[in-house]
N, C-alpha and C positions, 0 to 999 in steps of 0.2 A: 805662135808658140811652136817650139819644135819639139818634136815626139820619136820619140826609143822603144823601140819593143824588140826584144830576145827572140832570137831565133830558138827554132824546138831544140831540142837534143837529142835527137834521133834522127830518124831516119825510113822511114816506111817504103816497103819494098814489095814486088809481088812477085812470085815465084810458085810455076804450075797452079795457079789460081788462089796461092795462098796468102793471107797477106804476113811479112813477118816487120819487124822494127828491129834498127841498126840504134845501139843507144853511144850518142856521140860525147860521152862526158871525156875529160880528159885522160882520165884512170883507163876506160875501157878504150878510148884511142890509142894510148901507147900501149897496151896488151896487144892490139891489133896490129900492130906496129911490127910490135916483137915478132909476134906469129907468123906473119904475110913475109919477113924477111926470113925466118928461117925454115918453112916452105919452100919460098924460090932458091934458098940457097942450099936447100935440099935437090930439088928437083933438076936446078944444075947438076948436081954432080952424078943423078942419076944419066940426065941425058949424057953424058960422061963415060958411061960403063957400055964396054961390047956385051950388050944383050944375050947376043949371040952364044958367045963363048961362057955363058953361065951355066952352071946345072939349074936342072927344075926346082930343086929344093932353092936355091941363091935367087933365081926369079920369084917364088911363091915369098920369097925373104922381102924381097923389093918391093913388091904387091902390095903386101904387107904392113912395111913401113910409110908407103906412101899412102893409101889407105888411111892410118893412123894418122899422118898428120893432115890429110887432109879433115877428119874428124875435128880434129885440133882447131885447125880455122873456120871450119864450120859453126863449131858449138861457141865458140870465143863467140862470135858474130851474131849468131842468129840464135841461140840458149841449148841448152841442156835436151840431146834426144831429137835435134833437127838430122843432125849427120842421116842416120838409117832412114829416116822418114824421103828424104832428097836423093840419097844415095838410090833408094828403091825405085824411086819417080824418074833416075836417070835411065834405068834399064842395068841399074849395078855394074856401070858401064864408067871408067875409069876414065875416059876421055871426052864422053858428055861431062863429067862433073868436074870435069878440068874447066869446061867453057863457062860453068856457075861462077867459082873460083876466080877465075876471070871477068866475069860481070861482078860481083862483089867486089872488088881490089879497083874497078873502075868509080862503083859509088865509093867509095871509100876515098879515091883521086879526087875527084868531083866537086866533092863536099868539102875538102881541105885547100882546095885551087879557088874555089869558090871562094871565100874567105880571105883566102889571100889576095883575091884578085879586086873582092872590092874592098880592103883596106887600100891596095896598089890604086883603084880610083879616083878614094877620095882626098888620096895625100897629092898624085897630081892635081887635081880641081885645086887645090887649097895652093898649092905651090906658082899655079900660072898668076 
C-alpha cells in the first residue's frame, strides 16, 4: 500500500537561540512574496542614491524608511513585535540585520525549490 502524508506548514527556524516558525500556508506565502520584492526593490534604489551628497536630515529619511520596511518583512514572517526584539539582538546595527533578511529569503528559497524540485523528480521517474 502506498502512503501520503503532508508536509507541515511552517517552518521552524532558530535565530539567537530562539526558536521562531515560518507559517507556509499559501495566503501568508504570497504576502511574503509581496514583501521580500518590495524590500529588494526598495533597497535597489537605495543602493542607487549618492549617500554622500545627502543632508543628515535625507540620510536619517533613509534610515528610516529602510528600518520600516525592514520591520515589514520581519513581523510578515516571524509575527507581531519580532522586528525590536532581533533588531536589538543585532546591535541595532542595519547591516547585521540585512544578514537575517538574507537568511530568511534563503529559507523562504529552500522551501519553495524544495517542492519544486521534488515534484521535477517524480515526474522524470514516471516519464523514463
Amino acid at each position: 500500500m502506498k502512503k501520503f502524508e503532508f508536509r507541515k506548514s511552517y517552518e521552524e527556524i532558530e535565530i539567537a537561540g530562539k526558536i521562531y516558525r515560518i507559517d507556509f500556508t499559501d495566503e501568508k506565502v504570497m504576502e511574503y512574496q509581496k514583501n521580500f520584492s518590495r524590500f529588494y526593490q526598495e533597497a535597489q534604489e537605495l543602493n542607487n542614491l549618492d549617500i554622500e551628497s545627502l543632508s543628515d536630515e535625507e540620510q536619517q529619511t533613509i534610515i528610516s524608511k529602510q528600518r520600516k520596511n525592514m520591520k515589514i518583512v520581519t513581523e510578515n514572517l516571524l509575527g507581531e513585535g519580532t522586528f525590536e526584539e532581533l533588531f536589538e539582538l543585532s546591535g541595532r546595527s542595519t547591516v547585521n540585520y540585512m544578514e537575517l533578511l538574507l537568511f530568511l529569503g534563503e529559507v523562504m528559497s529552500e522551501r519553495t525549490n524544495t517542492i519544486k524540485e521534488d515534484a521535477r523528480k517524480k515526474y522524470v521517474k514516471k516519464k523514463k
